[in-house]
Residue frames as a rotation matrix with the C-alpha (Angstrom) as fourth column:
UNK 1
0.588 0.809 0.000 0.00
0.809 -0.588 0.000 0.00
0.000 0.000 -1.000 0.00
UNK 2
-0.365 -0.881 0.301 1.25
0.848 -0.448 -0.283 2.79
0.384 0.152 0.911 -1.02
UNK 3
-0.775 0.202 -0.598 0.87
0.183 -0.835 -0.519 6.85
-0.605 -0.512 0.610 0.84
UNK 4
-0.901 0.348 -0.260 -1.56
-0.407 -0.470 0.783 7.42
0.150 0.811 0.565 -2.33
UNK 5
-0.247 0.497 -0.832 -3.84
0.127 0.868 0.481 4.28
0.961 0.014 -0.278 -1.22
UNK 6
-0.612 -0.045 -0.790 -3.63
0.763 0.229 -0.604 5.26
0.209 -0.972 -0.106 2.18
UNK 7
-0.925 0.307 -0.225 -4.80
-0.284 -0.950 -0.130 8.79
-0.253 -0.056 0.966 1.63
UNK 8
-0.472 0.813 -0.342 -7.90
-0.463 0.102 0.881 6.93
0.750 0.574 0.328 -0.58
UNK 9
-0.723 -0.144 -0.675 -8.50
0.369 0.746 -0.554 5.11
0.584 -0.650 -0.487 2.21
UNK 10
-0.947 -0.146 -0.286 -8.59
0.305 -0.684 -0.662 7.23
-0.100 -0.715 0.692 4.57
UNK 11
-0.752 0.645 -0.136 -11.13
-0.658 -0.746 0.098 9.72
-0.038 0.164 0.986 2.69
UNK 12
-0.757 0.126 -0.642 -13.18
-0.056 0.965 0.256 6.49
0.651 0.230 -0.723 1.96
UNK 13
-0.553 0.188 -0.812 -13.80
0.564 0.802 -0.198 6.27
0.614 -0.567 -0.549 5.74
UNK 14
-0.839 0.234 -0.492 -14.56
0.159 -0.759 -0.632 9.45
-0.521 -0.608 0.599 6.33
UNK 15
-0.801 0.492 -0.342 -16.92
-0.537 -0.335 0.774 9.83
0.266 0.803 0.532 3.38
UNK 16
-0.140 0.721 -0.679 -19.07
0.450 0.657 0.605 6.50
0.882 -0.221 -0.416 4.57
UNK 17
-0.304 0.412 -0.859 -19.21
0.918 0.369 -0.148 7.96
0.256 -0.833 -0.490 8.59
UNK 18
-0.493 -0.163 -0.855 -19.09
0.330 -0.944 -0.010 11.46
-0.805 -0.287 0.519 8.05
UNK 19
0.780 0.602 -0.170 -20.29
0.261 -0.560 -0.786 12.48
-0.568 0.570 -0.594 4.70
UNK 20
0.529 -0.344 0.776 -18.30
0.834 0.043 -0.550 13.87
0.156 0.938 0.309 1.99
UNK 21
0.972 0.142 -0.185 -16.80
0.225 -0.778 0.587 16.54
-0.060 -0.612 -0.788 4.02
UNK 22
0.415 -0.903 -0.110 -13.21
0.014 -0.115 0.993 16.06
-0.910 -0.414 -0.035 3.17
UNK 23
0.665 -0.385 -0.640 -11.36
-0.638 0.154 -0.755 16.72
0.390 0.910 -0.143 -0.05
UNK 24
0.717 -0.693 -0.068 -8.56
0.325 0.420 -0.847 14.36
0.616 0.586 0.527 -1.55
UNK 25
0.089 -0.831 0.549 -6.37
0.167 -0.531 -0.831 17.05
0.982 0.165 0.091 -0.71
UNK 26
0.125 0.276 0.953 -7.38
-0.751 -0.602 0.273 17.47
0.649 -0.749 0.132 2.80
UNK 27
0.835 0.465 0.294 -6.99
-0.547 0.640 0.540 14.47
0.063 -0.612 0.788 3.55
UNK 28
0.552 -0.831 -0.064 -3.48
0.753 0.530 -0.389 14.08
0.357 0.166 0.919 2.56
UNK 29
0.108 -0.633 0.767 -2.45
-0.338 -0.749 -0.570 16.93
0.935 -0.197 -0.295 4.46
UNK 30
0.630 0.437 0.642 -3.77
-0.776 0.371 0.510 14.74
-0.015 -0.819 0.573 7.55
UNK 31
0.978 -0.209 -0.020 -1.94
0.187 0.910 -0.369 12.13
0.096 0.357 0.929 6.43
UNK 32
0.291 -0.827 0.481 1.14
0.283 -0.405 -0.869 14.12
0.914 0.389 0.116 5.53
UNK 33
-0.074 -0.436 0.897 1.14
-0.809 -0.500 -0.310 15.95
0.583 -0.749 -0.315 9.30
UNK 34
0.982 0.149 0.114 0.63
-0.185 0.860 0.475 12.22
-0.027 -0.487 0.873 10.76
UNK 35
0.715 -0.684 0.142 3.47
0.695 0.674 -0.252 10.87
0.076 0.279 0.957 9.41
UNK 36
0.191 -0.547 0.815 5.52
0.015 -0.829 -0.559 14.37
0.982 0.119 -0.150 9.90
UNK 37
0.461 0.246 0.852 4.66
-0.839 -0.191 0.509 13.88
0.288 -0.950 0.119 13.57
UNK 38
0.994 0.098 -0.040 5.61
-0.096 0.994 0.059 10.79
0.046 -0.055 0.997 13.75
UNK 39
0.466 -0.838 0.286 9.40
0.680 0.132 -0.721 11.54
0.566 0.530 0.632 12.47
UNK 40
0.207 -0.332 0.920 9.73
-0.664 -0.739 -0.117 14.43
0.719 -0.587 -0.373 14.64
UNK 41
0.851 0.235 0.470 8.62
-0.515 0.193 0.835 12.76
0.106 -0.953 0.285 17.45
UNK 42
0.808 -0.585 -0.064 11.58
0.576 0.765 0.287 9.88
-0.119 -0.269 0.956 16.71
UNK 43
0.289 -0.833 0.471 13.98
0.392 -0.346 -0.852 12.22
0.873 0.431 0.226 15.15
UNK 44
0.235 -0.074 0.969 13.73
-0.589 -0.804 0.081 13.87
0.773 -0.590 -0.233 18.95
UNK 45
-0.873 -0.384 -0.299 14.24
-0.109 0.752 -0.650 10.20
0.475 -0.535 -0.699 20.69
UNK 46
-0.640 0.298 0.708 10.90
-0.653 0.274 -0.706 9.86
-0.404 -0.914 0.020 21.74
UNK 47
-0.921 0.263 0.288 8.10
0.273 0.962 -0.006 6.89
-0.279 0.073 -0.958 21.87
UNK 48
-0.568 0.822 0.031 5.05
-0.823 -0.568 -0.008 6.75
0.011 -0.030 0.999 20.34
UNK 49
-0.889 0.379 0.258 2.53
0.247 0.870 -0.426 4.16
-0.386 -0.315 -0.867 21.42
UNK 50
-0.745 0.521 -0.416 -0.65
-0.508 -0.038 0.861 4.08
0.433 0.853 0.293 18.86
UNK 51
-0.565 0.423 0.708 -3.24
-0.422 0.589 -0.689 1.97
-0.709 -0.688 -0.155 21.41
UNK 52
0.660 0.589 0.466 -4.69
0.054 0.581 -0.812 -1.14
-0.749 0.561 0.352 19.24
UNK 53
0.958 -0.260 0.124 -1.36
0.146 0.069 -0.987 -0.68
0.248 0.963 0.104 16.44
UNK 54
0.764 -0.645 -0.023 1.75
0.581 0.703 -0.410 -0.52
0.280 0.300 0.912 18.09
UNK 55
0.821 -0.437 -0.367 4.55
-0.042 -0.687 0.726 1.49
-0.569 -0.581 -0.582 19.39
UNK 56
0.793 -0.376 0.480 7.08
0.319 -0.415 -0.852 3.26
0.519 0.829 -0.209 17.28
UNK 57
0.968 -0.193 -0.159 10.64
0.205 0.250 0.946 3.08
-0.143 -0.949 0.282 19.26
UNK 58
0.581 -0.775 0.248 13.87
-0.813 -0.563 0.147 4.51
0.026 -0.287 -0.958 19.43
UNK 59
0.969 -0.239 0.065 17.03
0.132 0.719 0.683 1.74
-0.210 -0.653 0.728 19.69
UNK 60
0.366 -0.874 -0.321 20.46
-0.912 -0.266 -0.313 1.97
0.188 0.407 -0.894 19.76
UNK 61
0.720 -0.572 -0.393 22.58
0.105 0.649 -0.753 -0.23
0.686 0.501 0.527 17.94
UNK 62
0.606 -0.795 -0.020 25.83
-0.394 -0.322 0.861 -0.94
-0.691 -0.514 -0.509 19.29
UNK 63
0.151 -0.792 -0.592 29.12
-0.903 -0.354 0.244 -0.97
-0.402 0.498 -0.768 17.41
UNK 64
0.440 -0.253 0.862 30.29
-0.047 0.952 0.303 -4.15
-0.897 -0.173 0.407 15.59
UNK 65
-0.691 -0.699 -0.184 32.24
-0.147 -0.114 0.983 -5.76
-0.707 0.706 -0.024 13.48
UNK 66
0.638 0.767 0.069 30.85
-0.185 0.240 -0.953 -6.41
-0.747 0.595 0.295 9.80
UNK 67
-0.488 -0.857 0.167 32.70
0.177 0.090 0.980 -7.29
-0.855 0.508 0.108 6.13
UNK 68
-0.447 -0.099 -0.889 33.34
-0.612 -0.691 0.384 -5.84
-0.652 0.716 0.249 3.29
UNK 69
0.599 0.598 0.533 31.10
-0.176 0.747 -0.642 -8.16
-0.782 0.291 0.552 0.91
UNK 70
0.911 -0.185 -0.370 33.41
-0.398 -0.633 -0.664 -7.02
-0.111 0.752 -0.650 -1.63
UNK 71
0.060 -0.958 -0.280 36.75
-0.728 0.150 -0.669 -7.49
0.683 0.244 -0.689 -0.48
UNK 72
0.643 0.145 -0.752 36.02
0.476 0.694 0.541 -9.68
0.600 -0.705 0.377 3.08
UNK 73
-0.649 -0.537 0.540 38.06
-0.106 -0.639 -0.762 -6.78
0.754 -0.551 0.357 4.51
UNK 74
-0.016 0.777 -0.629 36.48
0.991 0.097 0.094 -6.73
0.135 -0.622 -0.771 8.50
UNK 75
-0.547 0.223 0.807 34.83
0.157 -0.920 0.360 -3.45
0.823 0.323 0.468 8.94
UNK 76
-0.832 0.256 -0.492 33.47
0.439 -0.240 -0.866 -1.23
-0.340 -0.937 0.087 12.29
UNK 77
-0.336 0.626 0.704 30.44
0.616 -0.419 0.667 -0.07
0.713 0.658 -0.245 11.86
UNK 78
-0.938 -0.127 0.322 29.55
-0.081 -0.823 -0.562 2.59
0.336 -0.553 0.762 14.24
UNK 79
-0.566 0.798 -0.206 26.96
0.798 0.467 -0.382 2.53
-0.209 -0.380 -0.901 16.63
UNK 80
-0.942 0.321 0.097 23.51
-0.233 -0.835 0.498 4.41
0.240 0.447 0.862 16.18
UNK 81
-0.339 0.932 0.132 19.63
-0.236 0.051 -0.970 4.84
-0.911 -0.360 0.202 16.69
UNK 82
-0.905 0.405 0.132 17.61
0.306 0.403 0.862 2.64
0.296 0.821 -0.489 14.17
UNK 83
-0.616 0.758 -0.214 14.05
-0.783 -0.561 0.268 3.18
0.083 0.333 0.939 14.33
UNK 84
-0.996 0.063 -0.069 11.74
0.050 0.984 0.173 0.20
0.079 0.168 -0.983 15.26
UNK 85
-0.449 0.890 -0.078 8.37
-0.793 -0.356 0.495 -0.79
0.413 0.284 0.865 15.30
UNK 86
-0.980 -0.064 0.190 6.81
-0.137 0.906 -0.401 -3.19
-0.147 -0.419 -0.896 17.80
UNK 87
-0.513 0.858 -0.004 3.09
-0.482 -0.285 0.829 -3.95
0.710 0.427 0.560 16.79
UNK 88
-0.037 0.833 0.552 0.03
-0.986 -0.118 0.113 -4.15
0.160 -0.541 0.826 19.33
UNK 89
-0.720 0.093 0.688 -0.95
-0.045 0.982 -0.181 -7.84
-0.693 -0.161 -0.703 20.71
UNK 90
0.495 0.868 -0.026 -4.57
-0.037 -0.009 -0.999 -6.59
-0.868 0.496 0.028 18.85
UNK 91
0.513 -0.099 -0.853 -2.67
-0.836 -0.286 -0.469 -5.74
-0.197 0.953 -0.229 15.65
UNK 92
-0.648 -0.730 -0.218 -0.52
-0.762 0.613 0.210 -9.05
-0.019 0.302 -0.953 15.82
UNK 93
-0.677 0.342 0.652 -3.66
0.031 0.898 -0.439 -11.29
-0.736 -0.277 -0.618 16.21
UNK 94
0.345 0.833 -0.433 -5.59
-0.420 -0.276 -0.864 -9.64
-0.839 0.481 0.255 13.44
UNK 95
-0.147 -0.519 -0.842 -2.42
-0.977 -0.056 0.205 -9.96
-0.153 0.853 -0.499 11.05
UNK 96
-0.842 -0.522 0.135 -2.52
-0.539 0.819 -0.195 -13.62
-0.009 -0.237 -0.971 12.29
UNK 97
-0.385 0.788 -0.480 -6.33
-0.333 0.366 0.869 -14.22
0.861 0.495 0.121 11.68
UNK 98
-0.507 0.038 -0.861 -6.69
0.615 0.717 -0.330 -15.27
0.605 -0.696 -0.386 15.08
UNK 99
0.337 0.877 0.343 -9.34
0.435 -0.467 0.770 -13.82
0.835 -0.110 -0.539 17.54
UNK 100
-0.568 -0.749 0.341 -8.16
0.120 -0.486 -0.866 -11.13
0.814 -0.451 0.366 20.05
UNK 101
0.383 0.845 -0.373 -9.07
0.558 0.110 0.822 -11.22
0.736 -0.523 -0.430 23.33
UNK 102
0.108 -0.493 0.864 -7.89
-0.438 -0.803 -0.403 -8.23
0.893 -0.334 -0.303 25.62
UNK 103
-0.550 -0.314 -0.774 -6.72
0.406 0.709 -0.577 -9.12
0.730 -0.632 -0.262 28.99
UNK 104
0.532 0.846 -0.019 -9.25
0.499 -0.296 0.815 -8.25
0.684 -0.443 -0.579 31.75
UNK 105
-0.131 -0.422 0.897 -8.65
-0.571 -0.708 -0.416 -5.36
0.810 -0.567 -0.148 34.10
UNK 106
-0.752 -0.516 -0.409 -7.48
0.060 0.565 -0.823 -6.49
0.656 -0.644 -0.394 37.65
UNK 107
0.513 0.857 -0.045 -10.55
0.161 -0.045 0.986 -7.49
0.843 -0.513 -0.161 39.93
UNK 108
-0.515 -0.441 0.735 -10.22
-0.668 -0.331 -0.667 -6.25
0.538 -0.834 -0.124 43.13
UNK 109
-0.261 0.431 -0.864 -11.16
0.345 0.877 0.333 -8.77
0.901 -0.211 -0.378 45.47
């Protein structure tokens, strides 16, 4: 799926619960400041947690060795923050066809 598909989407869903109330275009600016947020938010080292899709995380690599594919020369690669993406129990049981059941809040007894 591409950002173009997503944007159709999107307007899609709004159009069936809302009415026609959004342009195209309006709706890819929504889109556009999502995903703009989103990059800040890591580019600044913090977490975002999405509730029901997943949490969008910060990690740092650490140094190691690696080789040159090229020459088999060994090679440091420097350590660094990668970007990850852990996804929801709900969003891993949906991908997985399987029926989600949420874990009950703690009875007090």
């Amino acid at each position: 799926m591409t950002k173009a598909d997503l944007v159709e989407r999107v307007t899609e869903s709004i159009a069936r619960t809302a009415g026609p109330m959004i342009s195209k275009k309006d709706c890819a600016r929504v889109v556009d400041a999502f995903l703009d947020a989103v990059k800040e938010a890591l580019k600044a080292q913090h977490n975002i947690e999405v509730r029901g899709f997943g949490t969008f995380k910060i990690r740092r690599r650490k140094t190691r060795m690696a080789r040159n594919p090229r020459t088999g020369d060994p090679v440091e690669v420097a350590a660094r923050p990668v970007p990850v993406f852990k996804p929801s129990k709900e969003l891993r049981a949906l991908v997985a066809d399987e029926p989600f059941e949420p874990e009950p809040a703690d009875a007090e007894d």
